[in-house]
C-alpha positions as CSV (number, residue, x, y, z in Angstrom):
1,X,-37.1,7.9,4.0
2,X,-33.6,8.3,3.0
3,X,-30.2,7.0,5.5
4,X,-27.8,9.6,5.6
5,X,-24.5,8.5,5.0
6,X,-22.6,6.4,8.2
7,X,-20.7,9.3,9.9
8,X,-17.4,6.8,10.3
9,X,-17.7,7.0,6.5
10,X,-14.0,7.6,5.7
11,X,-12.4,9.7,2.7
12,X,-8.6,10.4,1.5
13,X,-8.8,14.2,0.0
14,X,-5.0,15.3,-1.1
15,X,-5.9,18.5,-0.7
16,X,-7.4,18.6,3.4
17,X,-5.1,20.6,4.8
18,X,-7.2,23.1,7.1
19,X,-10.0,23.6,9.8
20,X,-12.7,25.4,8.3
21,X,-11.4,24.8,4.8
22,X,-13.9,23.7,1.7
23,X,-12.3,20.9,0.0
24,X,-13.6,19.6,-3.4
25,X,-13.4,15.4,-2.9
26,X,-11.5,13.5,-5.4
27,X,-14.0,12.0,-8.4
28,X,-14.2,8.5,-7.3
29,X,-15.0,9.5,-3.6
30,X,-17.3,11.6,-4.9
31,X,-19.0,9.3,-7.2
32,X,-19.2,6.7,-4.1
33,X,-20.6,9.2,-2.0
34,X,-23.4,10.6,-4.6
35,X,-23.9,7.6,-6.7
36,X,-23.9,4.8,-4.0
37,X,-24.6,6.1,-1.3
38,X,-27.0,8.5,-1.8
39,X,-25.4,11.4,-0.2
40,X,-27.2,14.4,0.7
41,X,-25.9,17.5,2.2
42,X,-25.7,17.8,5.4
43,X,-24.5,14.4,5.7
44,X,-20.9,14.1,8.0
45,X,-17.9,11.8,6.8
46,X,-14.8,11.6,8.4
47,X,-11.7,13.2,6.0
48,X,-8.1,12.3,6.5
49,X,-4.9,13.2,4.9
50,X,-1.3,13.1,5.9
51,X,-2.0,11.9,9.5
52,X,-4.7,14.2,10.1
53,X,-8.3,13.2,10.6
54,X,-10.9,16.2,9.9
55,X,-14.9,16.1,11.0
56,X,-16.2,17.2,8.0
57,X,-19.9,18.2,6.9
58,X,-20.8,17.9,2.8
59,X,-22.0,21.3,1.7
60,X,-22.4,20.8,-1.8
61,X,-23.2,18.1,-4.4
62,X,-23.5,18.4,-7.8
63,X,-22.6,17.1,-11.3
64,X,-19.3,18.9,-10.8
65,X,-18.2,16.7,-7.8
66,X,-19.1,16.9,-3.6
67,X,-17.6,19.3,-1.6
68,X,-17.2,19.3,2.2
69,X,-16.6,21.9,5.1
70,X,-13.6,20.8,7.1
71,X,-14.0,20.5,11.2
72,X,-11.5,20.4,14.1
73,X,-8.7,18.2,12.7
74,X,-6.9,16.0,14.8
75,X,-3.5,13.6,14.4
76,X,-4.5,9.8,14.8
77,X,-1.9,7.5,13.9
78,X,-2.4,4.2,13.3
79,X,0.8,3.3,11.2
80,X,2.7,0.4,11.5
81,X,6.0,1.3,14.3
82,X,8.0,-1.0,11.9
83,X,8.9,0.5,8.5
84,X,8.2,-2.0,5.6
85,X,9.1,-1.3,2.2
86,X,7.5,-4.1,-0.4
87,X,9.4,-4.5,-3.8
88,X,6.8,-6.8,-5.7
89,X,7.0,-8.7,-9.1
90,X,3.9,-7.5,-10.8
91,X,1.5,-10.5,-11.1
92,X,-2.0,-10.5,-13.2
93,X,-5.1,-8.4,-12.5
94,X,-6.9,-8.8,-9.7
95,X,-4.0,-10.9,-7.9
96,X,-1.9,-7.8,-7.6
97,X,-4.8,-5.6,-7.2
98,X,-5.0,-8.3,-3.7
99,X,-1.3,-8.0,-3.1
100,X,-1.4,-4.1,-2.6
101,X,-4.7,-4.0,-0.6
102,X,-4.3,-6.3,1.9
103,X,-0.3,-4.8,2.2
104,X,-2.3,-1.4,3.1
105,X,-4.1,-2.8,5.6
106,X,-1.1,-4.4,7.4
107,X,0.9,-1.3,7.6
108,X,3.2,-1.2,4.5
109,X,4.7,2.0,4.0
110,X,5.4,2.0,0.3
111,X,5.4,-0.5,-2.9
112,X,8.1,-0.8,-5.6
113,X,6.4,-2.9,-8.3
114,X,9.3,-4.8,-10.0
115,X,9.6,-6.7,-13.5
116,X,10.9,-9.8,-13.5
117,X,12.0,-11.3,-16.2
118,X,9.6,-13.9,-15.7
119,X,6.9,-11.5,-15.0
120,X,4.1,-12.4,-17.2
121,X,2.7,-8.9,-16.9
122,X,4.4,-6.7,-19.2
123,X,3.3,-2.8,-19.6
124,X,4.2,-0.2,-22.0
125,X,4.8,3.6,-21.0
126,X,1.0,4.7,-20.8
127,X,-0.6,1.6,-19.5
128,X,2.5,1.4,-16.8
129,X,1.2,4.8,-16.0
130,X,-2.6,4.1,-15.9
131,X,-1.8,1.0,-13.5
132,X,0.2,2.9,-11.4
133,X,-2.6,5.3,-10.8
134,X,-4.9,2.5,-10.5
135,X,-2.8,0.8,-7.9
136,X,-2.8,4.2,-5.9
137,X,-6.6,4.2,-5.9
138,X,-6.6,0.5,-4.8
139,X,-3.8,1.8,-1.8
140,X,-6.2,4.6,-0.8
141,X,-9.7,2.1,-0.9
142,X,-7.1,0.5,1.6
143,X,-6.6,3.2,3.8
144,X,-10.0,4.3,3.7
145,X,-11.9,1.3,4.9
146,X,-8.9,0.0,7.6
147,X,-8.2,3.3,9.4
148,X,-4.7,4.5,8.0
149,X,-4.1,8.1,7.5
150,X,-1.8,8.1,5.7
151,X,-1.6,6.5,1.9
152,X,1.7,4.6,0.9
153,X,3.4,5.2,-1.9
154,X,3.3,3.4,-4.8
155,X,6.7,4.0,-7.3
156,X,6.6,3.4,-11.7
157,X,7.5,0.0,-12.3
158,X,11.2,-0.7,-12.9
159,X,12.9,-3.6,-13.9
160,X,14.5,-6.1,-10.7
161,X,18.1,-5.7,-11.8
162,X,17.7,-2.5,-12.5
163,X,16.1,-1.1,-9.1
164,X,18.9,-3.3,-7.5
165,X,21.8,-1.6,-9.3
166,X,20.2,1.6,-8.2
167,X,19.5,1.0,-4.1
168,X,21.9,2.6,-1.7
169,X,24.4,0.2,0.5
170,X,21.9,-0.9,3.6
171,X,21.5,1.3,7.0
172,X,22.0,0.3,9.9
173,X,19.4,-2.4,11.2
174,X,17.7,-2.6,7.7
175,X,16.7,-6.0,6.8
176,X,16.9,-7.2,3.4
177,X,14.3,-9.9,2.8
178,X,14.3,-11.9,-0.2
179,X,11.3,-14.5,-0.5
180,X,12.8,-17.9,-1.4
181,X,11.0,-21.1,-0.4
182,X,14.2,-22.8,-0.4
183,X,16.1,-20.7,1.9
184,X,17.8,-22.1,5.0
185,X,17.1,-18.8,7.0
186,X,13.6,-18.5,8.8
187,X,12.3,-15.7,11.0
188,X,13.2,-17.3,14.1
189,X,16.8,-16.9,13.0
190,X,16.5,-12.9,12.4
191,X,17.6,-10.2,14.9
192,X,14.7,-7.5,15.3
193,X,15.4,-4.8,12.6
194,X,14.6,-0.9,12.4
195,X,13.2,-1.9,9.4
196,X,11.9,-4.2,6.5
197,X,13.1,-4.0,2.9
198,X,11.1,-7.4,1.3
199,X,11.5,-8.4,-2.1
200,X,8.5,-10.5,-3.6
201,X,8.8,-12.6,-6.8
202,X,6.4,-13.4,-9.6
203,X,4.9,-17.1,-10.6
204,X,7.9,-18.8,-10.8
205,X,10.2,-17.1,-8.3
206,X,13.1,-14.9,-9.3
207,X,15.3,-15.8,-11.7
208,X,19.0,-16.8,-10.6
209,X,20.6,-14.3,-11.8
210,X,18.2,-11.8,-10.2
211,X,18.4,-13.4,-6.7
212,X,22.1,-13.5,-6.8
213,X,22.0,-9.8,-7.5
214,X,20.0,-9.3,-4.5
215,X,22.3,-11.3,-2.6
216,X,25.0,-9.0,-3.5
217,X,22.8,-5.9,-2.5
218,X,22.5,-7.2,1.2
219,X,19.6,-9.4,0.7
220,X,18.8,-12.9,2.9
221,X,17.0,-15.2,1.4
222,X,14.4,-16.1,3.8
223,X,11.1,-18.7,3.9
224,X,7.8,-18.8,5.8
225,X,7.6,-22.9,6.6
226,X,8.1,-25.7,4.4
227,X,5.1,-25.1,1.7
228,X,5.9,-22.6,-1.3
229,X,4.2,-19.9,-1.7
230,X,1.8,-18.0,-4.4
231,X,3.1,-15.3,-5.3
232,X,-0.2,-12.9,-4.0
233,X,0.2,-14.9,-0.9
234,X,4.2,-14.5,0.0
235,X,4.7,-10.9,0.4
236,X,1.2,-10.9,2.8
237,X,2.3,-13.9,4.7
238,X,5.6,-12.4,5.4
239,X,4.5,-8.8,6.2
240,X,2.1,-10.4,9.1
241,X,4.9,-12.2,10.6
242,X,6.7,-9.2,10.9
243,X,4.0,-7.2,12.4
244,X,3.5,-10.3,14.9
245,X,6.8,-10.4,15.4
246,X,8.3,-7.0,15.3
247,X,5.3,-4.6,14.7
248,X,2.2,-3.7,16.1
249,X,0.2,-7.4,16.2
């Protein structure tokens, strides 16, 4: 006898917007839905987009795609009070892959991936574009399977100094964090901030003549203990400090 699908199954659809609407699921949900789990219709799954959680029953699956019927929708938020922006050197594979996932789950609210110049990982135009899309998906795997409605964004790649050269003088209670395991500054000698701007570096750290840029664009070196860092460990280290610290731990 088949098991219908868990009903706390959990899918990001762009284009749930209304009670009562049919919505056509994006391909990979809908290959995870019909392929692995053995979907039928019938079956309930819980959609979400832009805050908004929707009931939802699957009335159709086919070799087009699955389609659902959209239920009562209702706002859940389970964001992170303390805004965190990540700008992260892009590292190999599956350690970024890591890097953007477990940032999801711990509240981020968007990623800049950054080359540095020494990134190892270097992209061309279409394969910068196919990672960024792939990187998305990984975001909303993220979202999916810890509760987040809503899906952070994830910008094209761009080169350290020159997303630097381009940021706007700091706002008011923005911290400007710049992972550097040889920094005086620690957390404990931070004032709370409105929010996070971290900057993560690739194998090797940022170059000098990077960090001193980000020096000059209101960025404080800072360090998590006496041990350095890998680079898919830093960023993730630091964004749970904040959240115990400032956030919602």
């Amino acid at each position: 006898m088949r098991r219908a699908v868990p009903n706390d199954t959990r899918i990001y659809a762009p284009d749930a917007h209304a009670q009562g609407a049919i919505v056509a699921l994006p391909e990979t949900a809908a290959h995870h839905l019909a392929r692995v789990l053995r979907a039928a219709v019938g079956d309930r799954v819980i959609v979400f987009n832009d805050g908004i959680e929707y009931g939802a029953v699957i009335t159709g699956i086919d070799k087009h795609g699955v389609s659902v019927k959209l239920e009562a929708g209702s706002p859940v938020d389970r964001e992170n009070p303390l805004t965190c922006v990540l700008a992260q050197a892009i590292s190999s594979g599956e350690r970024m892959d890591l890097t953007l996932q477990k940032a999801a789950e711990l509240g981020v609210r968007s990623v800049q991936p950054l080359y540095s110049e020494r990134s190892i990982v270097r992209l061309d135009a279409e394969r910068a574009i196919k990672r960024a899309e792939h990187w998305r998906q990984v975001m909303i795997s993220a979202c999916e399977q810890c509760g987040r409605n809503r899906v952070p964004d994830v910008a094209a790649p761009q080169p350290v100094i020159e997303w630097l050269g381009a940021l706007p003088p700091p706002r008011d209670g923005e911290l400007r964090a710049l992972m550097a395991p040889r920094a005086d500054a620690g957390l404990a000698s931070l004032a709370p901030p409105a929010s996070v701007l971290l900057m993560a570096g690739p194998e090797g750290g940022f170059t000098e003549a990077e960090s001193t840029f980000a020096h000059e664009r209101g960025f404080v070196a800072l360090k998590l203990g006496p041990r350095i860092l890998r680079t898919e460990t830093a960023a993730l280290a630091a964004l749970a400090a904040f959240n115990a610290r400032w956030g919602d731990f």
